[in-house]
C-alpha atoms as a printed R data frame, in Angstrom:
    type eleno elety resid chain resno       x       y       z
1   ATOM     1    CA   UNK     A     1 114.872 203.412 -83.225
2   ATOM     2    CA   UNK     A     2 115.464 203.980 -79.411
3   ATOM     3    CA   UNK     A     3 118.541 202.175 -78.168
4   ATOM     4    CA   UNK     A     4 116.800 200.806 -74.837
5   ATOM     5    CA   UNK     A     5 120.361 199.913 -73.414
6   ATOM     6    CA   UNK     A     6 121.781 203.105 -73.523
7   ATOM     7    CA   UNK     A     7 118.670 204.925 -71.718
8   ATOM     8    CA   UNK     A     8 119.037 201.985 -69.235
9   ATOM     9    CA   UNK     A     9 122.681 203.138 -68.657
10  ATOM    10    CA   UNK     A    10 121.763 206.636 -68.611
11  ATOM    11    CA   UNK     A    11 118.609 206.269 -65.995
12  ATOM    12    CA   UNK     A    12 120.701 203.725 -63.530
13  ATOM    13    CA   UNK     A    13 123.765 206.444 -63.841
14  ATOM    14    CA   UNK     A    14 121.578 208.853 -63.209
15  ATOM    15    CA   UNK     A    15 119.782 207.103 -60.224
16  ATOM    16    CA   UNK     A    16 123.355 206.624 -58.690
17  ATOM    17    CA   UNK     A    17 123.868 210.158 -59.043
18  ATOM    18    CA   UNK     A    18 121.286 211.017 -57.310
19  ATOM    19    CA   UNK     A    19 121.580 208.415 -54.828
20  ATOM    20    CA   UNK     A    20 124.914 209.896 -54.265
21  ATOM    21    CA   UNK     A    21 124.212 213.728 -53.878
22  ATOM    22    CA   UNK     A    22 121.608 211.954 -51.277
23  ATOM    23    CA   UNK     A    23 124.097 210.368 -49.432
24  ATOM    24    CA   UNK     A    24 125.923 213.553 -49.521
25  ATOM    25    CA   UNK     A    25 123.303 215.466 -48.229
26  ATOM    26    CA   UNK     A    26 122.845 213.641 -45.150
27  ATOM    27    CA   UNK     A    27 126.020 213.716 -44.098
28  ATOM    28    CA   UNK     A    28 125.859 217.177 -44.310
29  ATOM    29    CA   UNK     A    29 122.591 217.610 -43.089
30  ATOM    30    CA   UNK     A    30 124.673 215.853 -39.527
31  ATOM    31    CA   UNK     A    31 125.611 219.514 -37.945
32  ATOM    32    CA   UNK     A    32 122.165 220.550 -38.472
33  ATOM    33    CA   UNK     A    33 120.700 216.969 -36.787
34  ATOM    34    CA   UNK     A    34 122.580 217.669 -33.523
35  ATOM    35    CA   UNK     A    35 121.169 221.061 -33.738
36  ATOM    36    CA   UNK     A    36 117.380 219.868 -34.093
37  ATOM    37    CA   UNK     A    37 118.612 217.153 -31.041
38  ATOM    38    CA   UNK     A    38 119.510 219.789 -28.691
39  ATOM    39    CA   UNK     A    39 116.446 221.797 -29.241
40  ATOM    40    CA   UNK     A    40 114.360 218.771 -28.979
41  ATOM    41    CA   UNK     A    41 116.132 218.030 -26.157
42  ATOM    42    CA   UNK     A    42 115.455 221.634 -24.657
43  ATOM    43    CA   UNK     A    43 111.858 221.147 -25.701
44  ATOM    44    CA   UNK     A    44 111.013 217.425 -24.450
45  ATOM    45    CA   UNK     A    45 113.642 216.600 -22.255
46  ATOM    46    CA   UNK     A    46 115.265 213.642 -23.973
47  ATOM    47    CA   UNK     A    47 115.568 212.176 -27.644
48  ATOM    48    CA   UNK     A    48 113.167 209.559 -28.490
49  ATOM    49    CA   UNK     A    49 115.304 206.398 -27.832
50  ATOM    50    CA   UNK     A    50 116.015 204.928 -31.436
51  ATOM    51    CA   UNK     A    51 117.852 207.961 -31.831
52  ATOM    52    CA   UNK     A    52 119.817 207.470 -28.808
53  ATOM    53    CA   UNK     A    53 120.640 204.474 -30.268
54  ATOM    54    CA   UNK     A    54 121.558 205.062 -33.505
55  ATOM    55    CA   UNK     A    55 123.342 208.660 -32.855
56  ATOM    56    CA   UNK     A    56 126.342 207.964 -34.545
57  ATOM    57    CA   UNK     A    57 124.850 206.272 -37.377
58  ATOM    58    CA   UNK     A    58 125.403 208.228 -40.691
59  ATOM    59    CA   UNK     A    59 124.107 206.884 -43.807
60  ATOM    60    CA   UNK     A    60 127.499 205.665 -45.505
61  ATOM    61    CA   UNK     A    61 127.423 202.751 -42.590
62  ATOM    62    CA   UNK     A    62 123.916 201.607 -42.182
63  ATOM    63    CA   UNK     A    63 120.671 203.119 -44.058
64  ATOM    64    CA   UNK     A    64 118.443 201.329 -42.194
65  ATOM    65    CA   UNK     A    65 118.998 203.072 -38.259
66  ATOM    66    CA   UNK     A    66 119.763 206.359 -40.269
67  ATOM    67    CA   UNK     A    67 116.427 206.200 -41.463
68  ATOM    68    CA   UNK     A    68 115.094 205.329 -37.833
69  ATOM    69    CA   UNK     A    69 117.520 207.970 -36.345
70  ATOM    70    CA   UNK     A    70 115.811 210.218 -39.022
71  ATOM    71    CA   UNK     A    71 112.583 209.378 -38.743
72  ATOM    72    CA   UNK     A    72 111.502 211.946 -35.886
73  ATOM    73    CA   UNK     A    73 112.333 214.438 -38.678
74  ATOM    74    CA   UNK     A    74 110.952 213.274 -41.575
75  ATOM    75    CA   UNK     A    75 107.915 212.528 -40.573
76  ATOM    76    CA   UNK     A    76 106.778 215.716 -39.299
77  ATOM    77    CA   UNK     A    77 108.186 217.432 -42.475
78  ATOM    78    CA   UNK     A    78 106.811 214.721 -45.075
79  ATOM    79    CA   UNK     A    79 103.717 213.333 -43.772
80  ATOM    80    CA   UNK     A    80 102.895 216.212 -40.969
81  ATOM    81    CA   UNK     A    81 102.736 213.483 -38.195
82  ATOM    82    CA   UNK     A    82 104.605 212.488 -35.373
83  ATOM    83    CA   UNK     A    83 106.800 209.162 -35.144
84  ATOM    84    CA   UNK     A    84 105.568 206.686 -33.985
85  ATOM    85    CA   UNK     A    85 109.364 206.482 -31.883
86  ATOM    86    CA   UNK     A    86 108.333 209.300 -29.987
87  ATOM    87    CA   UNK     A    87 105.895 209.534 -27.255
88  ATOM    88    CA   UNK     A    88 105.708 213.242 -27.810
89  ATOM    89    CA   UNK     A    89 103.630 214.906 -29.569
90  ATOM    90    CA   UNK     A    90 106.189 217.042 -31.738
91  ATOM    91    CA   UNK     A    91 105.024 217.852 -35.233
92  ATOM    92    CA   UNK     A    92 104.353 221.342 -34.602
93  ATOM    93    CA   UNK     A    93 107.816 221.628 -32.758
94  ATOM    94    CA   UNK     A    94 109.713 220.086 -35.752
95  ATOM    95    CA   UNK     A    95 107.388 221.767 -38.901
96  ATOM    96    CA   UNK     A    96 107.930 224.804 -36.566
97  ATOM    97    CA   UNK     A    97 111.557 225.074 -36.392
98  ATOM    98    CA   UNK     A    98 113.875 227.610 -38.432
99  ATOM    99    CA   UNK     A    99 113.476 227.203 -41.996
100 ATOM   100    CA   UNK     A   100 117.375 227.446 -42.526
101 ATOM   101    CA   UNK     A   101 117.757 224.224 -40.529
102 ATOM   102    CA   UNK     A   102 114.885 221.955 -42.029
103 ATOM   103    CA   UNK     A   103 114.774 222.859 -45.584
104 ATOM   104    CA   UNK     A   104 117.820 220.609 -46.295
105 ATOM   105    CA   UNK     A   105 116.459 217.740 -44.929
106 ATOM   106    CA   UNK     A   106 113.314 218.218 -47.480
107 ATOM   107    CA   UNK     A   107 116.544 219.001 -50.441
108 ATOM   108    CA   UNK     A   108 117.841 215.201 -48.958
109 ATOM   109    CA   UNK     A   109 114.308 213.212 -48.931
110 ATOM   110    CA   UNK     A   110 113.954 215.000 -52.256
111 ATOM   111    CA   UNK     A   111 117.113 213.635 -53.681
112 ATOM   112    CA   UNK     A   112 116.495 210.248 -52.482
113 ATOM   113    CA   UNK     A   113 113.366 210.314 -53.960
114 ATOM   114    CA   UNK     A   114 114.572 211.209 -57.655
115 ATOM   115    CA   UNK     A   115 116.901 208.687 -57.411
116 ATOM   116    CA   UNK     A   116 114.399 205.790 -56.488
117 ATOM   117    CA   UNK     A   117 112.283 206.808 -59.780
118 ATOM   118    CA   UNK     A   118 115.166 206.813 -61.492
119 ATOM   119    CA   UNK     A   119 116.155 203.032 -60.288
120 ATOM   120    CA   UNK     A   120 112.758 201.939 -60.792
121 ATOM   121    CA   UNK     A   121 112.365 203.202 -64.385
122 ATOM   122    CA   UNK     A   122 115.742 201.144 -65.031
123 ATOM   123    CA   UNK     A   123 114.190 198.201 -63.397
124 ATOM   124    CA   UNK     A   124 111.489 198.609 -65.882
125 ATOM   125    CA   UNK     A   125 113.884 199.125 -69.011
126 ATOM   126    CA   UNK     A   126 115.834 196.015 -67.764
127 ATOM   127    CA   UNK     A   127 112.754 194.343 -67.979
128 ATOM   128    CA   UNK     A   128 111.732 195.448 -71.520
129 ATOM   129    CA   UNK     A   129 115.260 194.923 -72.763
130 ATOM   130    CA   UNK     A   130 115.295 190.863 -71.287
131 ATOM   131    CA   UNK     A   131 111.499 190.042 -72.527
132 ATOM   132    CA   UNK     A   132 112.000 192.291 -75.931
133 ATOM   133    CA   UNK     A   133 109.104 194.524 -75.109
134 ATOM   134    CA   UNK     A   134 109.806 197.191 -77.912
């Protein structure tokens, strides 16, 4: 019979791993954010003003401005649109840039991704293991 408690232990430690190698990631995805800033700010003029704000957020501190600080990335890469922080119109600029510097940002929002699936399938198992589903 599958033990239900030890594949809930395995799935949340492996959701904290990758939640961890996440973390990771964006901090050392940092040298290559102020690298997409100054080209953005080459390109535009100035940074779209959350990230002003949040520049020296990481994502050890506060997850929630890293992921606005973030977002003029991401969103370009993951849903090919601009931010909605940005009155630019700079999804070509970001998809467009050097492959070196955005393919570890996809490696992070990958990461982060895995480890969400992997928290949610232990929500479920929790679940199952508290109302005796199997």
């Amino acid at each position: 019979m599958i033990d239900l408690k030890m594949i809930f232990i395995i799935t949340t430690l492996l959701g904290g791993l990758f939640l961890t190698t996440s973390v990771i990631a964006s901090l050392l995805n940092r040298k290559r954010f102020n690298e997409i800033c100054q080209l953005y700010k080459e390109k535009f003029g100035s940074l779209p003003d959350a990230v002003v704000l949040f520049e020296n957020v990481n994502s050890l501190y506060y997850e929630g401005a890293y992921g606005i600080k973030t977002q003029f990335i991401f969103m370009p890469l993951l849903w090919n649109k601009s931010s909605i922080l940005t009155k630019n119109d700079d999804k070509d600029f970001i998809r467009g840039l050097p492959k070196r510097i955005i393919r570890p940002f996809y490696v992070e929002a990958f990461l982060g991704l895995i480890s969400i699936v992997f928290f949610v399938i232990a929500g479920i198992l929790m679940l199952a293991i508290k109302h005796g589903w199997m």
